[in-house]
VOBA-1610 file (N, C-alpha, C; in pm, whole numbers, padded with zeros to 5 digits, always signed):
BEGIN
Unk+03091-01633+01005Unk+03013-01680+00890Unk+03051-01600+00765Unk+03080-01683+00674Unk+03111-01646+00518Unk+02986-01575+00508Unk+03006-01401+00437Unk+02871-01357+00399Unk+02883-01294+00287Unk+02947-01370+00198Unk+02964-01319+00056Unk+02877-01331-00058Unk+02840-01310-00150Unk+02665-01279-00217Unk+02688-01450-00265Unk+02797-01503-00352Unk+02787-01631-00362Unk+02719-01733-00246Unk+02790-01778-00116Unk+02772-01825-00047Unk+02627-01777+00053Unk+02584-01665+00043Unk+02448-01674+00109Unk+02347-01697-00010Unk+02370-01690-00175Unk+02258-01740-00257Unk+02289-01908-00191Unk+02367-01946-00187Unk+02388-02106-00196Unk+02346-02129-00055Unk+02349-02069+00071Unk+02310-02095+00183Unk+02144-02065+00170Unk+02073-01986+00120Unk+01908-01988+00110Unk+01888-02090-00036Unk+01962-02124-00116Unk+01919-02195-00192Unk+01916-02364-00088Unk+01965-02371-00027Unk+01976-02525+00058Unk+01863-02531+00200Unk+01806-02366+00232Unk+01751-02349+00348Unk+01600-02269+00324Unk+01585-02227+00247Unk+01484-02132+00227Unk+01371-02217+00095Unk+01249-02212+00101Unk+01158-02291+00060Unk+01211-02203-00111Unk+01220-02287-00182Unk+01251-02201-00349Unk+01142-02306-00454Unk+01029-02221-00467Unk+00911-02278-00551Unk+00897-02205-00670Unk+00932-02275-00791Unk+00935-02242-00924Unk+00805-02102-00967Unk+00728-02197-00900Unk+00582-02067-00959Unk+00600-01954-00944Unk+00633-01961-00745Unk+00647-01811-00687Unk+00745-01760-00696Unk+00863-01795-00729Unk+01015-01751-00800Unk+00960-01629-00868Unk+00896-01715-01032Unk+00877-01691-01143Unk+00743-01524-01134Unk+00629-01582-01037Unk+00543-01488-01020Unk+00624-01367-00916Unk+00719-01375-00857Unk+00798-01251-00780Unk+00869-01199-00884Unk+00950-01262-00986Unk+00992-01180-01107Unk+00955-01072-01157Unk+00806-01136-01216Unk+00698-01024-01260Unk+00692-00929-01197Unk+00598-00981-01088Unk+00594-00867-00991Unk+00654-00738-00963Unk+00798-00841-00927Unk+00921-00710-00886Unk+00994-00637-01000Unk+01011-00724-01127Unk+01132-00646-01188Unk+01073-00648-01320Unk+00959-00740-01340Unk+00934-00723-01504Unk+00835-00578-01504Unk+00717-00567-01440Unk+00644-00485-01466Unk+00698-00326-01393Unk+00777-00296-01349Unk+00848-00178-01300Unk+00914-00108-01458Unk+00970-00236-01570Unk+01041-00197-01696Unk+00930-00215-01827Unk+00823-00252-01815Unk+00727-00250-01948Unk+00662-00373-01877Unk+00569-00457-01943Unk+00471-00553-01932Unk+00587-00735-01962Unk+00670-00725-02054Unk+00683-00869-02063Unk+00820-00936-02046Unk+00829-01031-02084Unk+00961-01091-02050Unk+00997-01174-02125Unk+01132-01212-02247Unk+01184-01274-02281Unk+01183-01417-02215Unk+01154-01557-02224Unk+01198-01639-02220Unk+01332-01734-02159Unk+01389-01671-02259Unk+01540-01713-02251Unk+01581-01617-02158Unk+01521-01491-02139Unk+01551-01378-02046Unk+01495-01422-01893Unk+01413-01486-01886Unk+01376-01550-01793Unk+01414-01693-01692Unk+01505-01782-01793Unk+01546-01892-01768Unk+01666-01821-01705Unk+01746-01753-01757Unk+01902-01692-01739Unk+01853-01652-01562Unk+01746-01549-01579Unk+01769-01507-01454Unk+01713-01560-01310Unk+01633-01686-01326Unk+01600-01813-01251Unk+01717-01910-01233Unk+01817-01947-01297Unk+01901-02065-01328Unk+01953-02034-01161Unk+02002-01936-01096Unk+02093-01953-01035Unk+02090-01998-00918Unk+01883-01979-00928Unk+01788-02108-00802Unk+01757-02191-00853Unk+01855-02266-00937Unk+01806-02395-00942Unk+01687-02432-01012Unk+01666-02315-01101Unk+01534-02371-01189Unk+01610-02351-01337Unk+01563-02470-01373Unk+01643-02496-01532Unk+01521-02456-01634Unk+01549-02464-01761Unk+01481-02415-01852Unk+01371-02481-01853Unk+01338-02615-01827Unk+01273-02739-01860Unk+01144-02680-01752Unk+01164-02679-01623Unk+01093-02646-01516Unk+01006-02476-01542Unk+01102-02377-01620Unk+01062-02256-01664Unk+00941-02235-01719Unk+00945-02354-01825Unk+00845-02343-01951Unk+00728-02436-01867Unk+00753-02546-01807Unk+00666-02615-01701Unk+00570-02503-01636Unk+00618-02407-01566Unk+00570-02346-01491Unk+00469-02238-01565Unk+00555-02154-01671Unk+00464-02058-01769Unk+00308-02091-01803Unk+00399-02263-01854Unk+00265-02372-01940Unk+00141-02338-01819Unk+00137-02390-01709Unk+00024-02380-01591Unk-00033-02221-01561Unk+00142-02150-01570Unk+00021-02003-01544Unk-00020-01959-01653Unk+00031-02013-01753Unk-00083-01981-01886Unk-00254-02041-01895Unk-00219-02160-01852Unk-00338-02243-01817Unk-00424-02162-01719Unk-00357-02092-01628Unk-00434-02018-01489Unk-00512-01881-01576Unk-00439-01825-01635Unk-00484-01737-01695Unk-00437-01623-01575Unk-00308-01662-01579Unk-00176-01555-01535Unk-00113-01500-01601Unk-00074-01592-01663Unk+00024-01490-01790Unk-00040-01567-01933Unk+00047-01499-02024Unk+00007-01489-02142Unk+00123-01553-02276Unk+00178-01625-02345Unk+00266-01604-02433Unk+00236-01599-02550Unk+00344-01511-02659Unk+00332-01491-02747Unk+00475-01503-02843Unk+00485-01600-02960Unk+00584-01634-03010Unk+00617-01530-03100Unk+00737-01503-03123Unk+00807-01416-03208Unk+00938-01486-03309Unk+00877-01547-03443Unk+01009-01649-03490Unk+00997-01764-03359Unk+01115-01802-03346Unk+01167-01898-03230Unk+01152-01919-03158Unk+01126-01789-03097Unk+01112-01709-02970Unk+01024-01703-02919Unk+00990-01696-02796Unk+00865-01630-02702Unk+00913-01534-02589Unk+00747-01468-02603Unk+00769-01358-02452Unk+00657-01411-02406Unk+00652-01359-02270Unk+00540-01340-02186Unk+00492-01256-02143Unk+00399-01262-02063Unk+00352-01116-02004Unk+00249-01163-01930Unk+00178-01113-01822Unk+00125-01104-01740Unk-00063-01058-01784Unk-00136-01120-01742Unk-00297-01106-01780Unk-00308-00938-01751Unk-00454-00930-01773Unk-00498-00796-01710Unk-00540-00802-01576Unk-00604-00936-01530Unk-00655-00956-01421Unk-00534-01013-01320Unk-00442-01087-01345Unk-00297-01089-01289Unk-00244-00917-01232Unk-00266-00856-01347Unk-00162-00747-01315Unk-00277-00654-01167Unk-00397-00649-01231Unk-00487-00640-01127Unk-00406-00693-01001Unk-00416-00835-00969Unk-00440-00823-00811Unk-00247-00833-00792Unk-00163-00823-00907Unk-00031-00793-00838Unk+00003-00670-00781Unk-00108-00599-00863Unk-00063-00451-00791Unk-00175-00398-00697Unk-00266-00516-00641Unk-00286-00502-00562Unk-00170-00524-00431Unk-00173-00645-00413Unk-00043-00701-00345Unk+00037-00592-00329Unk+00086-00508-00397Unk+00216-00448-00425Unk+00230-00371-00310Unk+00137-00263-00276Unk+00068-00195-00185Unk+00092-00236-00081Unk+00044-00436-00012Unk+00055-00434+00083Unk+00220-00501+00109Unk+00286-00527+00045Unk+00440-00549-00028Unk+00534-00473+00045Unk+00506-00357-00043Unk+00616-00219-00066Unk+00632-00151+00003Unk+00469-00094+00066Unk+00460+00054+00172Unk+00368+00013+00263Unk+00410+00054+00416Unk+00365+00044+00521Unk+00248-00010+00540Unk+00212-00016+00655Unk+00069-00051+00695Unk+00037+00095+00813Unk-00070+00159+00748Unk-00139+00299+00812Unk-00116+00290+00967Unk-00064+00342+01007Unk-00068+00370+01201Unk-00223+00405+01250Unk-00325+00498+01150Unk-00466+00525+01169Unk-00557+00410+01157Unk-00627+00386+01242Unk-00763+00276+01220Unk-00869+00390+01297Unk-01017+00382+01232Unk-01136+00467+01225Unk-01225+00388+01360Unk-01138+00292+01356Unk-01218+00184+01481Unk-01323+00100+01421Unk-01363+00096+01239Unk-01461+00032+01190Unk-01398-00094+01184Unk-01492-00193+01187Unk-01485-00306+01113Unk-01524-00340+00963Unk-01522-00417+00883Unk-01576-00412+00753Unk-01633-00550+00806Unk-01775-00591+00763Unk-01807-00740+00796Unk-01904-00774+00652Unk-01902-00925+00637Unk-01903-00959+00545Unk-02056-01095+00591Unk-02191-01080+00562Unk-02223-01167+00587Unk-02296-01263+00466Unk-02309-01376+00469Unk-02315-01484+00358Unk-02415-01571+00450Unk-02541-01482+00485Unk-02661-01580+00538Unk-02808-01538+00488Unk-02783-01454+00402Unk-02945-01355+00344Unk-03001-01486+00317Unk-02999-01553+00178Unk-03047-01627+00084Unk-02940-01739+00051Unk-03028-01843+00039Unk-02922-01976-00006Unk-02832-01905-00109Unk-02736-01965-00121Unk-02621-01937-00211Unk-02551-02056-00284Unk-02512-02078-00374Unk-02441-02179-00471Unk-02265-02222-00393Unk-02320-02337-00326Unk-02199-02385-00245Unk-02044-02278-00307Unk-02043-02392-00421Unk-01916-02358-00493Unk-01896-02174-00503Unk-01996-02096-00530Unk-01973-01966-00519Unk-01904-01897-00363Unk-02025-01939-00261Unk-01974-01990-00145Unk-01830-01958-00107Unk-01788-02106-00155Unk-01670-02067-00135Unk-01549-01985-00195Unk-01594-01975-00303Unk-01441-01904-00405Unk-01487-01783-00359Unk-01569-01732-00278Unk-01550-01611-00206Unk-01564-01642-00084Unk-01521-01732+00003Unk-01463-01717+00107Unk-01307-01743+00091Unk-01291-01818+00003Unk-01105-01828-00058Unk-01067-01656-00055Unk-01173-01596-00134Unk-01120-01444-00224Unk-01113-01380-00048Unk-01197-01414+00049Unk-01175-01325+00164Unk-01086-01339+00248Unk-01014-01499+00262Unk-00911-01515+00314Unk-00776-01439+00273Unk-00783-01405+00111Unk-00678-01383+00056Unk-00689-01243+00064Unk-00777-01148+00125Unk-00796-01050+00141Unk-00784-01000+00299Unk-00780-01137+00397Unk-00677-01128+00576Unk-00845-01106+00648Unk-00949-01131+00546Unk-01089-01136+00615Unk-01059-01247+00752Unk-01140-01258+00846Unk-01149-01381+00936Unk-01280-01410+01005Unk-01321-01546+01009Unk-01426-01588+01034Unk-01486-01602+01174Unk-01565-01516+01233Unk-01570-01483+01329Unk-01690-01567+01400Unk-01807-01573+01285Unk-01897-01698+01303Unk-01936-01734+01179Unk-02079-01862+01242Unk-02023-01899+01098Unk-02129-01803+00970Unk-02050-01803+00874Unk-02112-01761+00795Unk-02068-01563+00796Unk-02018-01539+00886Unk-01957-01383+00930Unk-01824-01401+00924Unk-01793-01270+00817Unk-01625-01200+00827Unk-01614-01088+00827Unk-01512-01092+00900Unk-01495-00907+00978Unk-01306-00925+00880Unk-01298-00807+00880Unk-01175-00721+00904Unk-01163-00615+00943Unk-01067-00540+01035Unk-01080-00397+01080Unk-01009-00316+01002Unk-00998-00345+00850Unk-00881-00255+00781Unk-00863-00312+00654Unk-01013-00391+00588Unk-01031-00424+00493Unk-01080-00288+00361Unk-01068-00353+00239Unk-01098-00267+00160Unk-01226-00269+00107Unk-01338-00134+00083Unk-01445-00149+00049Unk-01456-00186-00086Unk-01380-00099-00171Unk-01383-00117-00277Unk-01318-00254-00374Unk-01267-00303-00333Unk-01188-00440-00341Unk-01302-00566-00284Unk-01328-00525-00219Unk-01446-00624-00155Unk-01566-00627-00241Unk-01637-00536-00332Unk-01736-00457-00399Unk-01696-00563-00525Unk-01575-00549-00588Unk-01550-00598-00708Unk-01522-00730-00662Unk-01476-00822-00594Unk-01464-00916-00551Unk-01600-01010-00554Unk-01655-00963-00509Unk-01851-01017-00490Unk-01891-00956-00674Unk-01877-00853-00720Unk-01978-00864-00836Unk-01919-00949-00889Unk-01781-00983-00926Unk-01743-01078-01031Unk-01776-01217-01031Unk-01849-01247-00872Unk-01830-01354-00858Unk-02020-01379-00861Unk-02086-01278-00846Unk-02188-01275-00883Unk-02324-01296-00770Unk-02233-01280-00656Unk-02321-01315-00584Unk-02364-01139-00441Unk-02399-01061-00558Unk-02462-00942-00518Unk-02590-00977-00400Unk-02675-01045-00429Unk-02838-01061-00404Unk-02780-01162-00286Unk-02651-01223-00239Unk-02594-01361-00151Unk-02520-01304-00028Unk-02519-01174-00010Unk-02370-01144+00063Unk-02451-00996+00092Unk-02425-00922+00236Unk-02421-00798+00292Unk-02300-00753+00349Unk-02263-00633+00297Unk-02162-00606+00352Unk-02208-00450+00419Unk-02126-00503+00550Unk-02150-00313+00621Unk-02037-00279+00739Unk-02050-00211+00780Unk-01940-00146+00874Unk-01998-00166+00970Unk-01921-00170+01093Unk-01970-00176+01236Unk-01857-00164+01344Unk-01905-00101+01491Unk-01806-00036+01590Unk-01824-00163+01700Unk-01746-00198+01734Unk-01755-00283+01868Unk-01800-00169+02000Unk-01922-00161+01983Unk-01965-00001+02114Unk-01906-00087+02268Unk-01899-00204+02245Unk-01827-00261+02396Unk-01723-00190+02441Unk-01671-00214+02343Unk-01507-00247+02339Unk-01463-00097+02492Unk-01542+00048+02382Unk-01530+00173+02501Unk-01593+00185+02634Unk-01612+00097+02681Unk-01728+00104+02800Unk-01700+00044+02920Unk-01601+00087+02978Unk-01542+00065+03103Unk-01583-00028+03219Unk-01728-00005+03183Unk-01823-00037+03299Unk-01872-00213+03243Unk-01807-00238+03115Unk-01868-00341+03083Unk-01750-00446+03078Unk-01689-00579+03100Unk-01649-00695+03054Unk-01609-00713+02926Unk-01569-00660+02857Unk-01611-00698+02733Unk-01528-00714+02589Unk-01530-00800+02472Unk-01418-00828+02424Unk-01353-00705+02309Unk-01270-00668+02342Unk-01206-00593+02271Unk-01162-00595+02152Unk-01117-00517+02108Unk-01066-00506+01926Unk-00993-00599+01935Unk-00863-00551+02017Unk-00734-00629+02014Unk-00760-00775+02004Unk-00860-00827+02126Unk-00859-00928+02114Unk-00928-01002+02027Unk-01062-00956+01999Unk-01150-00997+01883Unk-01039-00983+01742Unk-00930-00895+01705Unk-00875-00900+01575Unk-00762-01066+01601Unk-00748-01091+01715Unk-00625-01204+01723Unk-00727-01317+01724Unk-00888-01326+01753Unk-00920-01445+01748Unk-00983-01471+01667Unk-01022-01383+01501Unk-01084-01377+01405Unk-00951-01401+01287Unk-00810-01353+01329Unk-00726-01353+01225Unk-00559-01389+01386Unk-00555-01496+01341Unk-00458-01526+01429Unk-00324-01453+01393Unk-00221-01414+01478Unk-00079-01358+01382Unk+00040-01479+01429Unk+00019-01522+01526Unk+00136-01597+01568Unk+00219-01649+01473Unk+00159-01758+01392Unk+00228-01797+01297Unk+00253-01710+01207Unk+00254-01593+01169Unk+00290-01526+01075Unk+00440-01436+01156Unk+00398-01372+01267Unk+00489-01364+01321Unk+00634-01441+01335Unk+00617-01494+01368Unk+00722-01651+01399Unk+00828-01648+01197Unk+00691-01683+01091Unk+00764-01645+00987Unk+00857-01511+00979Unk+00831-01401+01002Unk+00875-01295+00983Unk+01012-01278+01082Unk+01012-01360+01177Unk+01137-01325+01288Unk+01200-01421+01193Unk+01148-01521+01159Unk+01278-01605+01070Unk+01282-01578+00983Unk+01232-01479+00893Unk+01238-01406+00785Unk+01363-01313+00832Unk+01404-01233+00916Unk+01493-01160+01009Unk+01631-01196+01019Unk+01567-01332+01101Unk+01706-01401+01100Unk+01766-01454+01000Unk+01732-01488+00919Unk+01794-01550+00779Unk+01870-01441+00645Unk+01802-01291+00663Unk+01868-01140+00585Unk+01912-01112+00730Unk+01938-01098+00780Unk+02024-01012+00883Unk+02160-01013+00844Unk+02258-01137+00770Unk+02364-01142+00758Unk+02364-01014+00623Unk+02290-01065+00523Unk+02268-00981+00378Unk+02264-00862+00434Unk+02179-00796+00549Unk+02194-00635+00608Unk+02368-00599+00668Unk+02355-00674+00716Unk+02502-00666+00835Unk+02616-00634+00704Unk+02616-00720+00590Unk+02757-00688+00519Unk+02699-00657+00356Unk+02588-00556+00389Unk+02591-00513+00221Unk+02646-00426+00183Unk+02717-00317+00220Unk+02815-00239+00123Unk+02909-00314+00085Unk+03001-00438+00148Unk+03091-00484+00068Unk+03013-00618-00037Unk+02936-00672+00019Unk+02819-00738-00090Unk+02791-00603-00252Unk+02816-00573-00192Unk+02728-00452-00320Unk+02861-00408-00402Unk+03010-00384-00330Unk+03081-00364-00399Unk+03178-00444-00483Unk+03122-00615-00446Unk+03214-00721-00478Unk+03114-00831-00548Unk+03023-00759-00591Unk+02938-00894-00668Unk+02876-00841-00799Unk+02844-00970-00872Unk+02816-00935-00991Unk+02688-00887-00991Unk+02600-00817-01081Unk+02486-00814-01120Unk+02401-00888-01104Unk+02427-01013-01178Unk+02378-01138-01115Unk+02313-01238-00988Unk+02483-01163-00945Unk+02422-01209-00770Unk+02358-01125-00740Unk+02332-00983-00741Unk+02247-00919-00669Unk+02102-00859-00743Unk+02108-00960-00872Unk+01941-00976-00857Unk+01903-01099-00813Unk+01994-01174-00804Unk+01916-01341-00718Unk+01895-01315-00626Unk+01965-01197-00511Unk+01952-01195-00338Unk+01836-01104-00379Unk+01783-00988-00447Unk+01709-00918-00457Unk+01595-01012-00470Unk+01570-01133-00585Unk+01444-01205-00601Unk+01428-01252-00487Unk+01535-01341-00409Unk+01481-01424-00276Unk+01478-01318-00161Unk+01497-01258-00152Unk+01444-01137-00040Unk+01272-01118-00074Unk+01278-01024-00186Unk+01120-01022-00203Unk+01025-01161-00218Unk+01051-01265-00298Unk+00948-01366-00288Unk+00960-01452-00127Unk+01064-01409-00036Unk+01026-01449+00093Unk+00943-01373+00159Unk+00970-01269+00149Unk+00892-01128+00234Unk+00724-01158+00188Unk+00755-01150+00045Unk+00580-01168-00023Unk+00516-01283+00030Unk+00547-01387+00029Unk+00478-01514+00086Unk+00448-01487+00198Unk+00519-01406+00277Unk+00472-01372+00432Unk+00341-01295+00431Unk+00370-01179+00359Unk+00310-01067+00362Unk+00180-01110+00282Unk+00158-01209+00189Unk+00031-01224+00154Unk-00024-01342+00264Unk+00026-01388+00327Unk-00021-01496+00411Unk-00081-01392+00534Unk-00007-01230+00580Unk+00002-01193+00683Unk-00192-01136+00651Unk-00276-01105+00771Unk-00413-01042+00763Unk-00397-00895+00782Unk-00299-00841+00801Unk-00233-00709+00773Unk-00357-00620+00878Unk-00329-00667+00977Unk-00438-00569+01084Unk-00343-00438+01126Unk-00445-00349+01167Unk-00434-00194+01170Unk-00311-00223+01298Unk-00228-00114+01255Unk-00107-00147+01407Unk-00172-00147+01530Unk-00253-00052+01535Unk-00351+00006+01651Unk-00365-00175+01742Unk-00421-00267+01655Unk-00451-00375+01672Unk-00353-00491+01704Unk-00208-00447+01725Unk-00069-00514+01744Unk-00036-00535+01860Unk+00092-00593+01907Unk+00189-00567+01983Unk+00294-00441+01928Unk+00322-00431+02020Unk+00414-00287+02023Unk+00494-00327+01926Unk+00608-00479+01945Unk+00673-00505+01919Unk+00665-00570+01787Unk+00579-00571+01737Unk+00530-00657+01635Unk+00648-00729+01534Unk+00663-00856+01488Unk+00773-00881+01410Unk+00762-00853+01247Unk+00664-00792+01192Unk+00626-00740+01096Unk+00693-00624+01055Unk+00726-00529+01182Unk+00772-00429+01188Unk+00945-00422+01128Unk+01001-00531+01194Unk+01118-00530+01226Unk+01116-00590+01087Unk+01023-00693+00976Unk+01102-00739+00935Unk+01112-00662+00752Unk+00997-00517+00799Unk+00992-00439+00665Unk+01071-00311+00632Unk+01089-00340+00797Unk+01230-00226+00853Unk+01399-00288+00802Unk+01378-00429+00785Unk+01514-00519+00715Unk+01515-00483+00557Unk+01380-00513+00500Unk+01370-00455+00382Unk+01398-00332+00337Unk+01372-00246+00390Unk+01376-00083+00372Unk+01523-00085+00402Unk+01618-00097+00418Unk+01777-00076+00479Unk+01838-00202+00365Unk+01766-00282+00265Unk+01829-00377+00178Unk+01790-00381+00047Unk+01670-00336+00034Unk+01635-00366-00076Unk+01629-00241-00264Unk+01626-00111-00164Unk+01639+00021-00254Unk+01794-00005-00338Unk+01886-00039-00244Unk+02013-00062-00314Unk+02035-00159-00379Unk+01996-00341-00321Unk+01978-00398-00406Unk+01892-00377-00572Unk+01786-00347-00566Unk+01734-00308-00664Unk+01777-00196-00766Unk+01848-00098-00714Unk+01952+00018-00809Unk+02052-00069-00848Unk+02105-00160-00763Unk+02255-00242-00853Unk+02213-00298-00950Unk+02070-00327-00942Unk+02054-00517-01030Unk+01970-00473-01154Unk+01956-00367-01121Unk+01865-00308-01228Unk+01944-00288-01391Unk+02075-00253-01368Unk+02141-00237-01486Unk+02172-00371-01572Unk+02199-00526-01432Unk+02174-00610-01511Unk+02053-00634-01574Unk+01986-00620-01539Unk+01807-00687-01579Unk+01796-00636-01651Unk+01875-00503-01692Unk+01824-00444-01831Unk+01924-00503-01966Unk+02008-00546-01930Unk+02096-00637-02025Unk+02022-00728-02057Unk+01998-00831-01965Unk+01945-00958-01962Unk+01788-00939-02061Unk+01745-00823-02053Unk+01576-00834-02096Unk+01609-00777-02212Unk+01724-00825-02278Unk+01703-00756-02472Unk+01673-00941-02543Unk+01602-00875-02637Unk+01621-00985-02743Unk+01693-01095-02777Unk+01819-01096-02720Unk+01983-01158-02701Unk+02002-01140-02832Unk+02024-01061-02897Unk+02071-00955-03007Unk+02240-00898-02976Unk+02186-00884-02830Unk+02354-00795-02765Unk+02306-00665-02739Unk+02188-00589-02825Unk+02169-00460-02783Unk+02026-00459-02707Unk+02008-00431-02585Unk+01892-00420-02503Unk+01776-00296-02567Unk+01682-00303-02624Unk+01537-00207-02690Unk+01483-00200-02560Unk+01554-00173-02426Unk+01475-00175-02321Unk+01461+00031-02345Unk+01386+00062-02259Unk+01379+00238-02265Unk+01357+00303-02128Unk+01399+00392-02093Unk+01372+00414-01913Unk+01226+00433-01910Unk+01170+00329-01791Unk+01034+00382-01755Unk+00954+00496-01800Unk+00831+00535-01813Unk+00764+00639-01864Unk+00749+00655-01709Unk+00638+00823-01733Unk+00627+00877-01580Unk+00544+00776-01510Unk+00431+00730-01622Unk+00378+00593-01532Unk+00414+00515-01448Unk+00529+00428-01487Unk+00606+00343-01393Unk+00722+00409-01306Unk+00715+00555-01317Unk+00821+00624-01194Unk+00788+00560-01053Unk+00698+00558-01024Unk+00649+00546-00846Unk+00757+00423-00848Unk+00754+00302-00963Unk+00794+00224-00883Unk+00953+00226-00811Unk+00998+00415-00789Unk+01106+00371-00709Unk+01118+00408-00604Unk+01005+00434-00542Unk+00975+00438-00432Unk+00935+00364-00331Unk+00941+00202-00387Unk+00905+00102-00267Unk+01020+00112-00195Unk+00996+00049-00088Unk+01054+00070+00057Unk+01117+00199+00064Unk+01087+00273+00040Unk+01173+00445+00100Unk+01040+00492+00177Unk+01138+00495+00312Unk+01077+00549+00420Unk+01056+00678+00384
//
């Protein structure tokens, strides 16, 4: 198999799901907010084109997450930039976290549970916080109860005030005292975390997440020494906005709560061995690409603020 940076963009561009939004929202994510808050336009079309998203579809897409109250634009002359909300950048860097760096080997053995049966509650509220708990790997254990064993308190706290339903919702911790008790039958973590938050299908993504970069692992030093800039921020975007779609779909349970073998493991262990280098090559383009198109880039190296970000995936 041909595994040259041309021919595997063109082999995941024909095989791999490529959705304008999440393209565009992995951009941000990964490469705009690591260098300042916004993004050129035209700086943006250039570095989408080579999946197949044309300018027309670019501004399509902005238009809606402007509408979402995702991003933001602002014209300059001719020109526009964008940039990302406050509440966007909020839950991207939430995400980022579960993205970039591991998932803890420690679990306390708590659960976090979530119940929504005190007092009637406003359907519609209802639900945009049971949406907010799904998207947080909560799972519904009965009705009206969500557990996670490795949820966040504080994330959960702001989640419910914004949504206003303080006086609607209890949240508390709790031990499965079964689970230790030898003498009893009884359902366990392990199993209570697989039948509250299923992994199979996420799994299954992630091995074919595996199989599809394994070639990109197998031949990246000569990938890295024979391609443009270009190509290796397109393999850099479709690496991360595949991984991310997983990884926000995944309920990110405590390993404790796994298979040994878990395919999660293997497939952030692909990342960590692909992506530090991709991201040092592509970086010098992206900093071309994100000037004014003047010819001279007003980009400036990160402040100490945005240092950490070069530490995703380093083991």
């Amino acid at each position: 198999m041909t595994a040259d940076a041309a021919s595997l963009i063109s082999l995941y561009s024909q095989t791999l799901p490529i959705r304008a939004k999440s393209i565009i929202s992995t951009v941000f994510g990964d490469i705009v907010l690591p260098f300042g808050d916004s993004i050129w336009l035209e700086s943006l079309s250039q570095i989408v084109q080579p999946l197949g998203i044309n300018d027309r579809l670019v501004r399509t897409t902005l238009y809606r997450l402007c509408e979402a109250e995702w991003t933001v634009g602002t014209r300059v002359g001719r020109k526009s930039w964008y940039q990302l909300t406050e509440s966007a950048i909020e839950q991207t860097q939430q995400a980022e976290q579960s993205i970039y760096y591991p998932q803890s080997s420690d679990w306390d053995g708590n659960w976090l549970m979530v119940f929504l049966v005190i007092t009637p509650v406003d359907r519609q509220a209802r639900s945009e916080l049971e949406q907010e708990l799904k998207w947080m790997g909560f799972g519904l254990i009965s009705k009206h109860v969500w557990a996670h064993p490795n949820g966040s308190i504080e994330r959960l706290k702001s989640k419910i005030a914004k949504l206003g339903l303080e006086n609607h919702a209890v949240c508390m911790q709790a031990q499965n005292v079964l689970d230790s008790d030898d003498s009893i039958d009884s359902l366990d973590d392990a199993t209570l975390a697989q039948m509250c938050a299923p992994t199979e299908e996420v799994a299954k993504e992630y091995n074919d997440f595996v199989a599809a970069f394994s070639p990109l692992r197998e031949h990246l030093p000569e990938i890295l020494d024979n391609s443009s800039g270009a190509e290796l921020l397109t393999l850099r975007i479709l690496l991360i906005d595949q991984f991310r779609r997983i990884v926000l779909h995944d309920p990110l349970l405590p390993l404790a709560l796994l298979p040994y073998d878990w395919a999660g493991s293997s497939a952030r262990a692909l990342c960590e061995e692909i992506y530090p280098d991709l991201a040092r090559s592509s970086n010098r383009y992206y900093v071309g690409v994100s000037s004014d198109g003047s010819g001279d880039s007003d980009w400036q190296p990160p402040s100490k603020k945005k240092a950490g970000y070069s530490r995703r995936f380093r083991t």
